[in-house]
Backbone as CSV, one residue per row, in Angstrom:
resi,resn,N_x,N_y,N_z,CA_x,CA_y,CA_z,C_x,C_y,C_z
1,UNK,188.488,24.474,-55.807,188.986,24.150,-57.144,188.364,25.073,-58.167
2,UNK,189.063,25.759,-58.707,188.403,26.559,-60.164,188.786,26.022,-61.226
3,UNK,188.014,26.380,-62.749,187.638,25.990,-63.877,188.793,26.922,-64.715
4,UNK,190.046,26.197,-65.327,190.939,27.312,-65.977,191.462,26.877,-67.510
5,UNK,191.008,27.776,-68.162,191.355,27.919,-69.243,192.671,28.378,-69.863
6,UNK,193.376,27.221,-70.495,194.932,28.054,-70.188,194.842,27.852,-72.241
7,UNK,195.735,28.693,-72.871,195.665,29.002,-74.258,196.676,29.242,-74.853
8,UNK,197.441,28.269,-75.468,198.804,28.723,-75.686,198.816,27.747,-77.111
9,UNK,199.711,28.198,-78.212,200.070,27.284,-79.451,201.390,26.274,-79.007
10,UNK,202.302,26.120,-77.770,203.605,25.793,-77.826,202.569,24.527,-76.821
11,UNK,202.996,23.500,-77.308,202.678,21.962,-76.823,203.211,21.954,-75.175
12,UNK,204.476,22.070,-75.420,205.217,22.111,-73.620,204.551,22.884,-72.954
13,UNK,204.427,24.257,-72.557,203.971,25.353,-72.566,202.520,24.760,-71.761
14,UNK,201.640,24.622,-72.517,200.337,23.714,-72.459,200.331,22.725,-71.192
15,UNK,201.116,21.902,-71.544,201.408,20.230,-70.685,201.860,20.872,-69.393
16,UNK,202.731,21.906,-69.257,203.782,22.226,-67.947,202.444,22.838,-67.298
17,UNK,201.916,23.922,-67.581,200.666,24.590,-66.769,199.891,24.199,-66.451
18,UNK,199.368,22.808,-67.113,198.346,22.145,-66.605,198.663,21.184,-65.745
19,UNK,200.281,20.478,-66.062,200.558,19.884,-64.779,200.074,20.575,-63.538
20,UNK,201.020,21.895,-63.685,201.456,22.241,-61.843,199.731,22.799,-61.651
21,UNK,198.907,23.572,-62.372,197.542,24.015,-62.126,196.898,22.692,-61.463
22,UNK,197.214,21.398,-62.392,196.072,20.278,-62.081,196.846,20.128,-60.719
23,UNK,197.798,20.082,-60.023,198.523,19.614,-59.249,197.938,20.562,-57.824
24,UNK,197.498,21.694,-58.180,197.207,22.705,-57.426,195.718,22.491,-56.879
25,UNK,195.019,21.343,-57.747,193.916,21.096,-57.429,192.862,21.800,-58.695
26,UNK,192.920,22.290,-59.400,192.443,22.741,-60.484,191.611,22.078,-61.062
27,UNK,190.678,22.464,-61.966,190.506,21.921,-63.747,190.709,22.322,-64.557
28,UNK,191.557,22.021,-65.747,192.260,22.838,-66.517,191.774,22.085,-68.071
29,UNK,191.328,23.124,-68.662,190.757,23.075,-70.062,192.267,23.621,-71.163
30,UNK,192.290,22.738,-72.478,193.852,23.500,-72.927,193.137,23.410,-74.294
31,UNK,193.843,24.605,-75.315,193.543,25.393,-76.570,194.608,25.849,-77.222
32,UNK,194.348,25.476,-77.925,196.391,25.646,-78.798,196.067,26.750,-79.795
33,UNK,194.814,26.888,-79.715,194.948,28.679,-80.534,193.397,29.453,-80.508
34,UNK,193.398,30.422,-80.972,192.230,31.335,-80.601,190.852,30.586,-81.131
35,UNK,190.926,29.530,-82.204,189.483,28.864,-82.622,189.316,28.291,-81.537
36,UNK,189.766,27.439,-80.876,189.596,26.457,-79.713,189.151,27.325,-78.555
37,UNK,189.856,28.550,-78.498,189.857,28.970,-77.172,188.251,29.536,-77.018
38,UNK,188.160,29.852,-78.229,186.214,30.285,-78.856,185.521,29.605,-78.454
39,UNK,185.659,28.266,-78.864,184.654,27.088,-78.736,184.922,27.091,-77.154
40,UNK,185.979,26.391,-76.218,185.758,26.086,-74.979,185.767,27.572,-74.254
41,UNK,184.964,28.735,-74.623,184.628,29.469,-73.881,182.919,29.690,-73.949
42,UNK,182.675,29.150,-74.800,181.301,28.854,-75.669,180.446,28.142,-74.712
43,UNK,181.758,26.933,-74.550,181.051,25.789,-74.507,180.946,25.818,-72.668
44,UNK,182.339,26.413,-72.455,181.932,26.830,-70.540,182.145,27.642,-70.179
45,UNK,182.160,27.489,-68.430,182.386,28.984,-67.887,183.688,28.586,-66.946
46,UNK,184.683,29.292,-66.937,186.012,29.509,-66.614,186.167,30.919,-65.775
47,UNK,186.712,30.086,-64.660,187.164,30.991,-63.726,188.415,31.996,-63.836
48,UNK,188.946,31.534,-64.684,190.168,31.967,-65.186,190.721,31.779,-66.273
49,UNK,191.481,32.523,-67.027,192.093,32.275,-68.492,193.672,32.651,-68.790
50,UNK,194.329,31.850,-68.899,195.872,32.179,-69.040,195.988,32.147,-70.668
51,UNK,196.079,33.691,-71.021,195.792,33.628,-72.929,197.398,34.463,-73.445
52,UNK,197.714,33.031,-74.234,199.139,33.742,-74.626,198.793,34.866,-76.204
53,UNK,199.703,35.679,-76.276,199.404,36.877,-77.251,199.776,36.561,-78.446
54,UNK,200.599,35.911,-78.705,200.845,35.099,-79.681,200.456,33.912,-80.728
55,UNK,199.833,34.011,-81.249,199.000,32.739,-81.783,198.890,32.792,-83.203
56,UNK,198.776,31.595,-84.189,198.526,31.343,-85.663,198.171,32.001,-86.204
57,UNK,196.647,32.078,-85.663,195.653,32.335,-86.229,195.006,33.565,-85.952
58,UNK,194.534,33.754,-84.655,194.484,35.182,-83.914,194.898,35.453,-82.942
59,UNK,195.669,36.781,-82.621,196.243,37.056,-81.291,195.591,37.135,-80.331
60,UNK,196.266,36.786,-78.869,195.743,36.853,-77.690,194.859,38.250,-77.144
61,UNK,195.392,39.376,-78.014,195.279,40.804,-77.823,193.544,41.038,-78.422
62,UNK,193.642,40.387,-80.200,192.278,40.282,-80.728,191.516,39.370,-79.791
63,UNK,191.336,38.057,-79.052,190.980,37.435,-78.847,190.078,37.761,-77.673
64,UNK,190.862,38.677,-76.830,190.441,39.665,-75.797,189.673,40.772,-75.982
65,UNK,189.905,41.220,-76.810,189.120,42.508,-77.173,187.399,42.304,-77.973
66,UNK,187.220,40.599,-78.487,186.472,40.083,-79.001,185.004,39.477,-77.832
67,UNK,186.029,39.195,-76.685,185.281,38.555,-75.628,184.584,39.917,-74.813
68,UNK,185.310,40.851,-75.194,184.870,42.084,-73.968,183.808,42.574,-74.643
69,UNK,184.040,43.058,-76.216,183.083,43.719,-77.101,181.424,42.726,-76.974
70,UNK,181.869,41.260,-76.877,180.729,40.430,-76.413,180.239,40.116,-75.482
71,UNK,180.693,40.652,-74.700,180.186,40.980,-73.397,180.813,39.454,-72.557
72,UNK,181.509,38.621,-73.179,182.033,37.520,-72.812,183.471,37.312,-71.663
73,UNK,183.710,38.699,-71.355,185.046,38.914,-70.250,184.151,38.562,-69.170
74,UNK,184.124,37.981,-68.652,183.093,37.581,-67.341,184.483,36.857,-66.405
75,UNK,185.414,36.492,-66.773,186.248,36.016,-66.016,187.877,36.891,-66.246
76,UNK,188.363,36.943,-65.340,189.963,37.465,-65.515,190.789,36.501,-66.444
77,UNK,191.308,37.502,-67.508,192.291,37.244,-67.944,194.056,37.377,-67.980
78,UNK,194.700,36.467,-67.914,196.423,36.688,-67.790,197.045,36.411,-68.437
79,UNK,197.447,37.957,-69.452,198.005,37.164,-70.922,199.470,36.965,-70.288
80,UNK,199.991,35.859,-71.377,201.016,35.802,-71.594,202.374,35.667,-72.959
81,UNK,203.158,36.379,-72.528,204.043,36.156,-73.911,205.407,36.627,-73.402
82,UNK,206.293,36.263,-74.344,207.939,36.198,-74.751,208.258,37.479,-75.361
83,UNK,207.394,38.059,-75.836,208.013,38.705,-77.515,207.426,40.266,-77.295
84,UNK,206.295,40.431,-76.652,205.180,41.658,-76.401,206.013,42.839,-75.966
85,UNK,205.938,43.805,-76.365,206.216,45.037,-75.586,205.575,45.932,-74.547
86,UNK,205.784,47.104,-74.519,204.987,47.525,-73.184,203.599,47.622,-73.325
87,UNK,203.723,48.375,-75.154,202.770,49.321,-74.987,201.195,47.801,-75.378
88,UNK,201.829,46.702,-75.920,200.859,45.578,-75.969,200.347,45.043,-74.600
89,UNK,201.494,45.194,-73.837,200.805,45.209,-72.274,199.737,45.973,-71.850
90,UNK,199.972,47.069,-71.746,199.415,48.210,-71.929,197.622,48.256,-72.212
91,UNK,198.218,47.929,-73.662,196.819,47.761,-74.594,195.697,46.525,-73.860
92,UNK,196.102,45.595,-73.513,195.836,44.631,-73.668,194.886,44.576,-72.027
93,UNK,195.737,45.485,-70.969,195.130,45.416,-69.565,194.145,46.919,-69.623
94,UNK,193.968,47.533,-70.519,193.367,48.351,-70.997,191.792,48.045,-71.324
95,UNK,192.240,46.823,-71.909,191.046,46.022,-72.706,190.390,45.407,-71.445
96,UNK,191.144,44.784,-70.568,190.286,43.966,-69.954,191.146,43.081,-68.869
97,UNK,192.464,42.741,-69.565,193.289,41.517,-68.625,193.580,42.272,-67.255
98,UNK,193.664,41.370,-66.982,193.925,41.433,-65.071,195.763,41.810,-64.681
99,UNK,196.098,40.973,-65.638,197.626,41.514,-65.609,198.108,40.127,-66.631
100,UNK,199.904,40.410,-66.319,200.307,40.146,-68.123,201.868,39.300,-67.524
101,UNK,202.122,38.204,-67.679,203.020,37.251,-67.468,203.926,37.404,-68.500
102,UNK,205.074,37.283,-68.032,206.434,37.838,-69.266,206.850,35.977,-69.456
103,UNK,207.358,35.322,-70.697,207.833,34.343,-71.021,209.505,34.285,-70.523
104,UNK,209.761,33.758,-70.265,209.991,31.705,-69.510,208.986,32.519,-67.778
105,UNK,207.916,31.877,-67.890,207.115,32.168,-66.665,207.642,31.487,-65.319
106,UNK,207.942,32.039,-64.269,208.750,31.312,-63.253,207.582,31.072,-62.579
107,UNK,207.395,29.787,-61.682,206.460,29.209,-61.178,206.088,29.922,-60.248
108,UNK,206.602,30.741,-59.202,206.584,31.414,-58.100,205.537,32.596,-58.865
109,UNK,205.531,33.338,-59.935,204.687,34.342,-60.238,203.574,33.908,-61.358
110,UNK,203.468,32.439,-61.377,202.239,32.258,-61.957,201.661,31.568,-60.914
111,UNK,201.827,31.033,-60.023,200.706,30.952,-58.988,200.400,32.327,-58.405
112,UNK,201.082,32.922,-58.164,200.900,34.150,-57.758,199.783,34.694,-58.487
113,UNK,199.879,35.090,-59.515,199.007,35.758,-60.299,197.497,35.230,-60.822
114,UNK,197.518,33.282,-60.607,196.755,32.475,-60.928,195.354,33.084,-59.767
115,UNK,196.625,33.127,-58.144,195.933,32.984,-56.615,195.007,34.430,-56.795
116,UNK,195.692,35.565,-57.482,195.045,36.830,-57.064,193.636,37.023,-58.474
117,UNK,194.021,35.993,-59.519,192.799,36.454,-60.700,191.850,35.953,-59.902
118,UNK,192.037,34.962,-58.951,191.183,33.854,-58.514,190.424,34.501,-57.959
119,UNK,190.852,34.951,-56.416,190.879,36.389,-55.461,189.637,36.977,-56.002
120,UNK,189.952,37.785,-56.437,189.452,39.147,-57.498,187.916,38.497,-58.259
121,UNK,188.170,37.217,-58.987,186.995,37.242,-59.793,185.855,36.759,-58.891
122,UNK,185.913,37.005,-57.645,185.116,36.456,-56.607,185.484,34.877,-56.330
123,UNK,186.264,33.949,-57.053,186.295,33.034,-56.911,186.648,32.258,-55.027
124,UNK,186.553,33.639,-54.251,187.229,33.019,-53.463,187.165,31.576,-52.465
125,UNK,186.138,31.066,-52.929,185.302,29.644,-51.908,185.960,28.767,-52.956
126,UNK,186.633,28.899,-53.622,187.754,27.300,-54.570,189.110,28.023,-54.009
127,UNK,189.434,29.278,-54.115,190.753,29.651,-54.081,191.045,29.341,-52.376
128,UNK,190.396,29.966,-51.678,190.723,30.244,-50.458,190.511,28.887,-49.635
129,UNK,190.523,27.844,-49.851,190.194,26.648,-49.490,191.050,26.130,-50.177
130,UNK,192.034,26.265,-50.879,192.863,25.616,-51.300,194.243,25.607,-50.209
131,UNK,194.897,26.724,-50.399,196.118,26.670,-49.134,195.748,25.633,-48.105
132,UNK,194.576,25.834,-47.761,194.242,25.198,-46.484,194.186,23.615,-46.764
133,UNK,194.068,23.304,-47.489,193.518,21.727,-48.555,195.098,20.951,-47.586
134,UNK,196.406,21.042,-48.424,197.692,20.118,-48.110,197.688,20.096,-46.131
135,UNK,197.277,21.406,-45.441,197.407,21.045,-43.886,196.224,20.160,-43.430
136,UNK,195.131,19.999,-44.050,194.131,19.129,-43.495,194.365,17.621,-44.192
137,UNK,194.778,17.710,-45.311,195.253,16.022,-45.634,196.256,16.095,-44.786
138,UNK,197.095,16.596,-44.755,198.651,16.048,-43.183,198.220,15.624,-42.382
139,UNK,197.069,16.511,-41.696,196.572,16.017,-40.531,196.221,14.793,-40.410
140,UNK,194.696,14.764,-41.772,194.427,13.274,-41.490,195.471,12.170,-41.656
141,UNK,196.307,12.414,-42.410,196.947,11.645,-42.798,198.165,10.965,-41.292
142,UNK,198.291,12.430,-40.498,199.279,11.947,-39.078,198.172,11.214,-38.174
143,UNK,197.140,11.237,-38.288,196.196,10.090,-37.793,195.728,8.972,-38.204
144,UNK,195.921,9.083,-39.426,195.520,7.730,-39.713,196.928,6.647,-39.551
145,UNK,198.224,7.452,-39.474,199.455,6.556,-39.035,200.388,7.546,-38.023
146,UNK,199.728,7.224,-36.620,200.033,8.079,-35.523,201.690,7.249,-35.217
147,UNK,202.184,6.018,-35.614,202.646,5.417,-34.992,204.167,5.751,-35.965
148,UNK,204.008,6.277,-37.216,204.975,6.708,-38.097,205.029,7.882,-37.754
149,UNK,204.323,8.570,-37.385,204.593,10.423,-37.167,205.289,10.377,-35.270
150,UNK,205.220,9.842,-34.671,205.848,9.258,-33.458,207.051,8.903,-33.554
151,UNK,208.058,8.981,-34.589,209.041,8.550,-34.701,210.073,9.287,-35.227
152,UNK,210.694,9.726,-34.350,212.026,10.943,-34.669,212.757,10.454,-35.241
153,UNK,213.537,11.338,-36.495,214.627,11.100,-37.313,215.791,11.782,-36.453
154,UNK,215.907,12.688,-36.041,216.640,13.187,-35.075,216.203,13.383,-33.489
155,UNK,217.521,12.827,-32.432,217.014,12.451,-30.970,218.049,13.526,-30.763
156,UNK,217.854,13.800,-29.234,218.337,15.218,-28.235,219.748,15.086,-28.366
157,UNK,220.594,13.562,-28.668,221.862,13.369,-28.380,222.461,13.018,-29.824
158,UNK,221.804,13.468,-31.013,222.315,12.928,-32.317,221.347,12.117,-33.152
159,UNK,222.003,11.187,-34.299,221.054,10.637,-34.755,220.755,9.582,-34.196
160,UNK,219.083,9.552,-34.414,218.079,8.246,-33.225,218.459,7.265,-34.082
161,UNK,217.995,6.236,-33.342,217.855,4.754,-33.823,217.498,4.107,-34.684
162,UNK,216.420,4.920,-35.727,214.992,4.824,-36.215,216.398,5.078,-37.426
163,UNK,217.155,5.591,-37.709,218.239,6.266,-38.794,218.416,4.641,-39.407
164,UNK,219.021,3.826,-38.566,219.645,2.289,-39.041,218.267,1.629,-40.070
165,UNK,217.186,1.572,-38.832,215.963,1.031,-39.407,215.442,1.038,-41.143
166,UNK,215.556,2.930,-41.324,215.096,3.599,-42.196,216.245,2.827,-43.499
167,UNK,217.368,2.647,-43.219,217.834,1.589,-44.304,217.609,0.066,-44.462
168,UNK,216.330,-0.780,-43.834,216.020,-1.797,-43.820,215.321,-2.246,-45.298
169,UNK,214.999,-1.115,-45.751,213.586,-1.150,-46.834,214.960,-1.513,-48.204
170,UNK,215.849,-1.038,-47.710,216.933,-0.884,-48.988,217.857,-2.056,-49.518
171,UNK,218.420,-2.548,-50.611,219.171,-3.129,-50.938,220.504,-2.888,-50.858
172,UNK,221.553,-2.849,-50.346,222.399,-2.194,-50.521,223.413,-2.514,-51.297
173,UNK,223.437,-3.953,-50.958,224.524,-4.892,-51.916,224.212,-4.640,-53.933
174,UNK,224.218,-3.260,-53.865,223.820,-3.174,-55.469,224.629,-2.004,-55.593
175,UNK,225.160,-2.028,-57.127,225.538,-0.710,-57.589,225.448,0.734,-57.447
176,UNK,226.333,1.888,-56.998,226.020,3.031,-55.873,224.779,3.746,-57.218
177,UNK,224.751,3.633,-58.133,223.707,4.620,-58.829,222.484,3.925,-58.740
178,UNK,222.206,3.086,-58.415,220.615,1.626,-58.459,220.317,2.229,-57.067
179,UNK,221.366,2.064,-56.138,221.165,2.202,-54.531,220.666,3.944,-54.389
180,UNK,221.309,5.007,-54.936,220.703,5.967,-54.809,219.514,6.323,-55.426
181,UNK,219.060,5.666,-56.762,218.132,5.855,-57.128,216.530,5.405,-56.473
182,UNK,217.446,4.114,-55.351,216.022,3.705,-55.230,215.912,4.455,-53.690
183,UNK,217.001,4.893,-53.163,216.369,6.161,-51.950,216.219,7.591,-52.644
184,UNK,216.542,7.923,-53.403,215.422,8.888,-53.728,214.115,8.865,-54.408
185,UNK,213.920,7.648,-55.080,212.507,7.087,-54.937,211.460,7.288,-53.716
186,UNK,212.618,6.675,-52.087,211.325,6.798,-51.335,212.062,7.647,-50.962
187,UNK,212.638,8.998,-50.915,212.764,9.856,-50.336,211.577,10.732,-51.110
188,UNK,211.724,10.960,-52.414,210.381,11.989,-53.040,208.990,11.346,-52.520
189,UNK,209.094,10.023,-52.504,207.739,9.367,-52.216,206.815,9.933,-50.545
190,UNK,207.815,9.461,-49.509,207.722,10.297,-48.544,207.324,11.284,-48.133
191,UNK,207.948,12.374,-48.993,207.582,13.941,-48.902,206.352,14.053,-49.811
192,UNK,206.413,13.036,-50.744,204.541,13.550,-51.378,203.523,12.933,-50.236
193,UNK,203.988,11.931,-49.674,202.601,11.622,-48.803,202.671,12.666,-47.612
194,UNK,203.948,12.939,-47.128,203.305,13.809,-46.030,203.017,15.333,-46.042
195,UNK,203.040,16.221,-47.373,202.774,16.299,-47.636,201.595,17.210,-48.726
196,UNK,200.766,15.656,-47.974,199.131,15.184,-49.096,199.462,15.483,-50.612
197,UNK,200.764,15.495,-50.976,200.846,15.003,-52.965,201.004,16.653,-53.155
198,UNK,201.038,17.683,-52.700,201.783,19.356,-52.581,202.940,19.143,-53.292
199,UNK,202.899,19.217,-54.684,204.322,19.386,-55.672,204.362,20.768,-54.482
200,UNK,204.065,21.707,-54.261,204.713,23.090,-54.413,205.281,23.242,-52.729
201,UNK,204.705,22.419,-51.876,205.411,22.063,-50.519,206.716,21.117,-50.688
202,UNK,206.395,20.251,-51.772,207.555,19.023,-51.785,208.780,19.861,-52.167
203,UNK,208.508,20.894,-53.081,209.832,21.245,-53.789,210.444,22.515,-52.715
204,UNK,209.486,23.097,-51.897,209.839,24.361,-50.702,211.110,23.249,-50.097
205,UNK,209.943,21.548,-49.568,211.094,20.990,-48.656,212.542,20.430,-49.058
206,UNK,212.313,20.100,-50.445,213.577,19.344,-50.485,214.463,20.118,-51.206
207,UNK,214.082,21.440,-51.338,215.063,22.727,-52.059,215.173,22.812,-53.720
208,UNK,214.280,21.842,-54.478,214.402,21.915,-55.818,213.407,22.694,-56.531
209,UNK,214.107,23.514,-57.765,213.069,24.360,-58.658,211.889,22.931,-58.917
210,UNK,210.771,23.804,-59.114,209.927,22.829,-59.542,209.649,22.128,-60.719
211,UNK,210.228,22.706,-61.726,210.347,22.036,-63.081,211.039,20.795,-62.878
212,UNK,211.968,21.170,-62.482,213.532,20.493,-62.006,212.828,18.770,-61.425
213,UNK,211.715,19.058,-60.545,211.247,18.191,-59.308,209.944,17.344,-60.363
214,UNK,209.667,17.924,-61.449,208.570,17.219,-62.284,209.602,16.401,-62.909
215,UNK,210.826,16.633,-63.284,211.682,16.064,-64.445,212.446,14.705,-63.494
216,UNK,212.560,14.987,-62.268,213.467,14.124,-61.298,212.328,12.682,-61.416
217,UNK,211.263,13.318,-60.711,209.776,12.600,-60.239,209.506,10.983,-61.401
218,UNK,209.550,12.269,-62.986,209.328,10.965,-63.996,210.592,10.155,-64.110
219,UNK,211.310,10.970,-64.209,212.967,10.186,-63.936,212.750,8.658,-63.072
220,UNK,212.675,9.216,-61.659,212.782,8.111,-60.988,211.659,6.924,-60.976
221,UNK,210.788,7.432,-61.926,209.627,6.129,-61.881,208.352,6.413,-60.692
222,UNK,208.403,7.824,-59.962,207.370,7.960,-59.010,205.967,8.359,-59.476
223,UNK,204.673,7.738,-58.893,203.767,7.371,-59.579,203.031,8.507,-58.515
224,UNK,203.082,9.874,-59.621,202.196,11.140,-58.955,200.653,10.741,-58.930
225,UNK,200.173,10.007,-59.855,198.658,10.089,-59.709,198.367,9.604,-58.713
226,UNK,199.372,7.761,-57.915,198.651,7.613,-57.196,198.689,8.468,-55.655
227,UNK,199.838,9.114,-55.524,200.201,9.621,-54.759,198.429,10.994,-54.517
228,UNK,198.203,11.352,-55.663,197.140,12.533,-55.577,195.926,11.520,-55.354
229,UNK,195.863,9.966,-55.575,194.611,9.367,-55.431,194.169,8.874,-53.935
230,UNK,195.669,8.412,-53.756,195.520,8.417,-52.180,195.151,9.461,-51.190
231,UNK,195.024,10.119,-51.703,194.359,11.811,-50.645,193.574,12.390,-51.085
């Protein structure tokens, strides 16, 4: 688990990164503009910093160039912005950043880029123990209920038996939008326990963008914390 400092003025922006980061196993510190981002760099030490270039008060660009001159770049930085041109790119990985995230950030290249600042700043005993984290909760988890992982959804000659069963839990005699809502309840539920609560495995398995799969999740009433408490 690493210590990440993410820095942005846009509220959503903020909330979305720290979801999927905290989700990733993280700790995530948030700063809605360059005073804040001062103080909680002051105040700790961060493995990482996602600093947007854009800001009120001072830019991500000054903000960077402030920490290096102070000898305070001790961790990789990954700016980000919407609006920046090259040569602010440029400038900016010049100064110090590790590399530079273009706005609407697609999830696939901010873990990416999260995994390699991680990499790089030596962090690798939180980073590199992470991938590995969701296959060792499965495991325990297919042992601690050997008698549910023993049970095929599909048999050699079609669908098994276990198919009828799997609609026992359900109501059916109810309205078709109540009735689907409450199997995809335990259909997302399912795939977070097995798993171990992996937003970023759940959404590989069931084919949905991941924004998409945070928006479904609160939709349907599924209760992510406990799902991450149980493992």
């Amino acid at each position: 688990m690493a210590n990440i400092l993410v820095v942005d003025d846009e509220l959503g922006i903020r909330d979305l990164l720290s979801e999927i980061l905290n989700d990733e196993g993280h700790s995530v510190d948030l700063a809605e503009n360059a005073t804040q981002a001062r103080e909680a760099r002051n105040a700790h030490h961060y493995d990482l910093v996602l600093l947007d270039i854009w800001m009120p008060d001072t830019d991500g660009v000054t903000l960077l160039k402030e920490w290096s001159m102070a000898g305070q770049l001790t961790m990789p930085v990954i700016m980000m912005s919407g609006h920046a041109t090259i040569d602010t790119a440029v400038e900016a990985t010049r100064i110090g950043a590790q590399s530079f995230l273009e706005k609407p950030i697609t999830l696939q290249k901010l873990l990416k880029a999260v995994e390699q600042g991680l990499t790089k700043a030596g962090g690798a005993a939180s980073s590199a123990a992470a991938p590995s984290a969701p296959a060792a909760l499965y495991s325990e988890r297919q042992e601690e209920q050997p008698a549910m992982a023993s049970q095929p959804v599909l048999g050699r000659g079609g669908m098994h038996d276990t198919t009828l069963s799997a609609h026992q839990g359900f109501d059916l005699d109810r309205p078709l939008r109540e009735a689907r809502d409450g199997f995809e309840k335990a259909y997302f539920e399912f795939h977070l326990a097995r798993e171990g609560g992996s937003m970023t495995r759940v959404a590989e398995k069931t084919g949905l963008e991941r924004t998409h799969l945070y928006r479904k999740l609160r939709q349907l009433g599924v209760d992510l914390g406990r799902n991450k408490r149980g493992n």
